[in-house]
C-alpha positions in Angstrom: 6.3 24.3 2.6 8.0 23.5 5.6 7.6 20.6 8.2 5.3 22.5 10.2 3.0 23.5 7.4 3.4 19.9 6.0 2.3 18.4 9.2 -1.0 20.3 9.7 -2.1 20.2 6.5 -1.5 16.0 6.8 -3.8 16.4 10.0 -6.1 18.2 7.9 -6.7 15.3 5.7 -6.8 12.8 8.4 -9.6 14.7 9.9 -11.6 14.3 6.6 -10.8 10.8 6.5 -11.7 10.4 10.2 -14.6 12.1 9.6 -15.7 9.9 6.1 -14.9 6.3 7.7 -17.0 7.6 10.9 -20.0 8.4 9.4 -19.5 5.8 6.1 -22.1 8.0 3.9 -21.5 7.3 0.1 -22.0 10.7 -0.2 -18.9 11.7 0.9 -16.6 9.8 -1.7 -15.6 13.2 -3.6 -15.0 15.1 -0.2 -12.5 12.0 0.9 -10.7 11.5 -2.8 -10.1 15.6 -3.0 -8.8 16.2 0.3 -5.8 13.7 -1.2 -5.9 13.1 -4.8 -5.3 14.6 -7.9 -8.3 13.9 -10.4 -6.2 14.7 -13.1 -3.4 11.8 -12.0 -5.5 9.0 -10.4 -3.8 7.5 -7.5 -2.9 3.5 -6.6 -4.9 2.5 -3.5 -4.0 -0.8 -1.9 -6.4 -2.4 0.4 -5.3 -4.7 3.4 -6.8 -7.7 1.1 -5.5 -10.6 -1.2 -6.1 -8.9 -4.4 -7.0 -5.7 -3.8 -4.9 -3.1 -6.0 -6.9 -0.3 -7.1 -5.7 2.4 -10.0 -9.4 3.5 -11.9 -12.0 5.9 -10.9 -14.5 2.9 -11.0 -12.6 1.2 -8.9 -11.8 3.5 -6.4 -14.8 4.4 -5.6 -15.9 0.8 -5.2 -13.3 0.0 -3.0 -14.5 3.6 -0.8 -17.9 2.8 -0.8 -17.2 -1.2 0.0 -15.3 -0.4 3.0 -18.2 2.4 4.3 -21.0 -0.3 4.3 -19.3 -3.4 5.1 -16.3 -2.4 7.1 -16.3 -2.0 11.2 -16.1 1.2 13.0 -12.5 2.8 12.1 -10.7 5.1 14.2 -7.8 7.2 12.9 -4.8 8.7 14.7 -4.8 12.1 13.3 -2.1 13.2 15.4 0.4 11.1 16.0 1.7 10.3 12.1 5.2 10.3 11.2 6.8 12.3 8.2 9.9 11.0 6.4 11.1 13.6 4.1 12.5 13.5 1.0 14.1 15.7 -2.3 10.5 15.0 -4.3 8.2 12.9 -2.3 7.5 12.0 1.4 5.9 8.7 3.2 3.8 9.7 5.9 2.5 6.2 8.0 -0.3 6.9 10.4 -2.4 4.8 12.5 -5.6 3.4 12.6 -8.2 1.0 14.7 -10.8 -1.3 12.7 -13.2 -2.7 15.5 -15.6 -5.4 14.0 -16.9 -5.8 17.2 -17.7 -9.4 18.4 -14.0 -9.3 20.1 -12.4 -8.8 16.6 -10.2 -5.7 16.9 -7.5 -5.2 14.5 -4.6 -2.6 14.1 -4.4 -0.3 10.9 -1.6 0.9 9.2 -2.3 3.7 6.6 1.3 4.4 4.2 0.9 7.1 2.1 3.2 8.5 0.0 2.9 12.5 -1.4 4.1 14.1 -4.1 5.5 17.9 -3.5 5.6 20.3 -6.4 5.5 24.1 -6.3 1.3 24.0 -7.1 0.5 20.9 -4.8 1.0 18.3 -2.0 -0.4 15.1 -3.9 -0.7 11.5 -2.6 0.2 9.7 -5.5 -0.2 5.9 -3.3 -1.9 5.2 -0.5 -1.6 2.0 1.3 -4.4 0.0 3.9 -2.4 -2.6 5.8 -3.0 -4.9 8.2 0.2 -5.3 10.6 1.2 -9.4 10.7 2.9 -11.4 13.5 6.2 -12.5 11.8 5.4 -16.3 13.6 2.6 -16.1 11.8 2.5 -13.6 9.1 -0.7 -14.6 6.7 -2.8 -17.1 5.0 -1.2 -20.2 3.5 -1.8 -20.5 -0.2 -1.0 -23.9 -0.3 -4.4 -25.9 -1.4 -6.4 -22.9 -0.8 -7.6 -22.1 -4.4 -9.5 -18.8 -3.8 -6.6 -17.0 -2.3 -4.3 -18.0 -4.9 -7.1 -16.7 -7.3 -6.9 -13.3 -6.0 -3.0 -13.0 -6.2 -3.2 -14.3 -9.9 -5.4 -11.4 -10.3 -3.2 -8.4 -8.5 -0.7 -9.9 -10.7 -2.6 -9.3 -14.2 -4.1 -6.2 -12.8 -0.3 -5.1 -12.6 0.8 -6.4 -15.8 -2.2 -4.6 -17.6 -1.3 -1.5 -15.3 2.1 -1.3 -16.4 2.0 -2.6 -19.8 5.0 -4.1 -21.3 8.0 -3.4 -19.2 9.9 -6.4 -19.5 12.9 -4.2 -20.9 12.7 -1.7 -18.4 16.4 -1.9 -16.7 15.2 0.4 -14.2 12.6 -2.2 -12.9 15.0 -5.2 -13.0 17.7 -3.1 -10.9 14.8 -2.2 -8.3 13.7 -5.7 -8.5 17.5 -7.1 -7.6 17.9 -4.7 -4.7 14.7 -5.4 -3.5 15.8 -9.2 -3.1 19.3 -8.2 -1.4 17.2 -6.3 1.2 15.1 -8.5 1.7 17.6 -11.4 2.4 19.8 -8.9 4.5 16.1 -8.5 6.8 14.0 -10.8 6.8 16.3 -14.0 6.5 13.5 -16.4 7.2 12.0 -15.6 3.8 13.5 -17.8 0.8 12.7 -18.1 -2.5 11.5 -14.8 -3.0 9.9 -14.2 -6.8 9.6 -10.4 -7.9 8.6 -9.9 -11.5 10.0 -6.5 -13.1 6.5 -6.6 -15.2 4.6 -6.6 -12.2 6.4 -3.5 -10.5 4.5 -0.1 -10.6 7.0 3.0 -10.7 6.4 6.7 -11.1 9.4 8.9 -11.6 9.7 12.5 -10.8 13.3 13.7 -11.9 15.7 11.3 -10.1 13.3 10.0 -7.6 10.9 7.5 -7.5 8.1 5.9 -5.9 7.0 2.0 -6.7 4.8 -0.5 -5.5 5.3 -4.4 -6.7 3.8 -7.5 -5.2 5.9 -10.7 -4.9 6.1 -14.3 -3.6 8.6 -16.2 -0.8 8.6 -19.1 1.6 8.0 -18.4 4.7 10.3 -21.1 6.6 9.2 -20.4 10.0 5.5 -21.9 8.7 6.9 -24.1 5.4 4.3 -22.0 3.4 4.4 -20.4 -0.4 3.0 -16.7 0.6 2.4 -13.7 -1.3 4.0 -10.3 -0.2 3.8 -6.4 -1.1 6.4 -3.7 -0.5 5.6 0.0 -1.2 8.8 3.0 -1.1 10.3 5.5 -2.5 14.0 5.4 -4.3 16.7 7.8 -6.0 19.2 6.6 -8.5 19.6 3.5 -8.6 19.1 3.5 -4.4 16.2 2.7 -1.7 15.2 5.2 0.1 12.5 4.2 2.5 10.0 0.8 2.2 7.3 -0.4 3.7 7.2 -4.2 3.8 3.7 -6.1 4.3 1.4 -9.6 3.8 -1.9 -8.9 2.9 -4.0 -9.4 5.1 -6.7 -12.9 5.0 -9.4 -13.4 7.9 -9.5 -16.8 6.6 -6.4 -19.2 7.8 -7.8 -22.4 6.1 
């Protein structure tokens, strides 16, 4: 498949998604999870929220369903996505709108990232984010006992997720180069805290795609916040990430 044929069969399923998060019917659950997933291989599905990390059938289809009858009108970009190519699997970012009316309008960042084989084009993890002011980048965890209840849970729905991978050399290498980036970047994060057990990889020959979830102080705002970063490697080497706060109406 070339970029061309890549390209509109990604508008294809933006359209269905377009069309599912327009009309927020239940109903449509199976047409939005086929035109992306592989029931066979369940996907992970992180939502813009504190928490929300999403691997089971049951839980997919809550999450769905939850944003279709409590979410504001969302408008998607079918058009103008971006494609970054790699040997076994690409990230495509697109754009989005969430308008909850009542002068609350948000951007949307969708990252999704596909698996290419010979039989299939497969998103294997799709990402809802939020986009963050750097100033200001998310809620402060300090004394505020219901966030930090929500990234306890990501955390243990991770560890259960993965199982036991404290050995895995693989994870502690990605976990290492994570930091380095990180500190190369985004110098105003200290501290940072990535746990190889709560790293989610797939593999596919020499290339793979993770997802972890982490902690740093934010010294701009002298707060303890949680972070997520989603991307694909090969070797022992990043290829492309996608960096990101989760996203908490609440600034208590």
């Amino acid at each position: 498949m070339n970029t061309k044929e890549k390209r509109a069969l990604i508008h294809q399923k933006l359209e269905v998604m377009k069309k599912c998060y327009r009309e927020r019917n239940t109903g449509n659950f199976d047409l939005f999870f086929d035109a992306f997933f592989d029931r066979n291989k369940l996907p992970v599905i992180i939502g813009t929220d504190n928490g929300a990390w999403f691997h089971s059938m049951g839980r997919i289809n809550w999450l769905i369903n939850y944003d279709w009858e409590h979410w504001g009108s969302v408008e998607i970009d079918t058009w103008n996505f971006t494609i970054h190519e790699m040997d076994h699997y690409d990230i495509v970012r697109a754009k989005g709108l969430l308008d909850f009316q009542e002068d609350r309008v948000w951007d949307m960042d969708i990252v999704m990232i596909f698996l290419k084989t010979e039989q299939a084009y497969t998103c294997r993890l799709m990402q809802f984010k939020i986009p963050r002011n750097v100033i200001r980048p998310v809620v402060m965890l300090n004394g505020n006992e219901e966030e930090q209840a929500k990234s306890e849970k990501e955390m243990k729905d991770l560890i259960s997720l993965n199982g036991n991978v404290s050995s895995d050399l693989m994870r502690e290498h990605l976990a290492q180069s994570v930091k380095t980036l990180l500190k190369e970047q985004k110098p105003y994060l200290t501290n940072i805290d990535i746990r190889e057990e709560m790293i989610y990889m797939e593999e596919c020959e020499d290339s793979y795609l993770f997802a972890l979830t982490g902690f740093c102080v934010h010294t701009e705002q002298q707060a303890f916040v949680p972070f997520r970063m989603v991307g694909v490697g090969q070797g022992y080497g990043l290829q492309d990430v996608e960096f990101s706060h989760p996203f908490v109406s609440n600034l208590g």
